[in-house]
C-alpha positions as CSV (number, residue, x, y, z in Angstrom):
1,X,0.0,0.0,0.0
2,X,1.2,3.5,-1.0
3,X,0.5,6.7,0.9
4,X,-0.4,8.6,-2.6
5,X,-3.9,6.3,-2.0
6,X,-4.2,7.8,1.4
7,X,-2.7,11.5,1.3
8,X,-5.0,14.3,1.0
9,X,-4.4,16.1,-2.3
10,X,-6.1,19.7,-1.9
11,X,-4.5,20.7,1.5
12,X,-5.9,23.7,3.4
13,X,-2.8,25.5,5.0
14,X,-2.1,28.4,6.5
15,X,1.3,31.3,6.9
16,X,2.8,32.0,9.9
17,X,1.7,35.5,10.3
18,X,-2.5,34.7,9.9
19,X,-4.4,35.2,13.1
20,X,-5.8,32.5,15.6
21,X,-8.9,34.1,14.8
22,X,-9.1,33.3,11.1
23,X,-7.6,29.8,11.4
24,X,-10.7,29.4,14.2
25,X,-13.0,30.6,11.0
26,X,-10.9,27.4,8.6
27,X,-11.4,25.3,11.7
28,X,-14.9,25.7,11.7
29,X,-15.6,26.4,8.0
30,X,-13.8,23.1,7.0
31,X,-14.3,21.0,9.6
32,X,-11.0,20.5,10.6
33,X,-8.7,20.4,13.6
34,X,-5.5,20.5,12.3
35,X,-3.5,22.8,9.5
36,X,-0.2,23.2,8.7
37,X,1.5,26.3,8.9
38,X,3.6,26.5,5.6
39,X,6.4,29.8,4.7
40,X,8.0,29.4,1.8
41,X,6.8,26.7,0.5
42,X,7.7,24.4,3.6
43,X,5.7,23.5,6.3
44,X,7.0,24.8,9.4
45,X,4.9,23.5,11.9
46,X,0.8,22.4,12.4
47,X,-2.1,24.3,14.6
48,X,-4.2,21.4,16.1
């Protein structure tokens, strides 16, 4: 089994500098409780 049949392809990820408040909005909006936190073009860490 590969993890390409497992990954999620269209990744919701947010910057360093956006607020708590608007990754509460993706949170919410998305239903999810995790995003990465991605600067140039590398992730750099995850908000659960």
């Amino acid at each position: 089994m590969i993890v390409e049949n497992w990954m999620t392809r269209d990744v919701i990820t947010v910057s360093p500098e956006d607020t708590l408040d608007f990754i509460s909005e993706i949170f919410e909006k998305a239903q999810i409780r995790r995003v990465p936190v991605v600067f140039n073009h590398k992730v750099v860490g995850i908000v659960t």
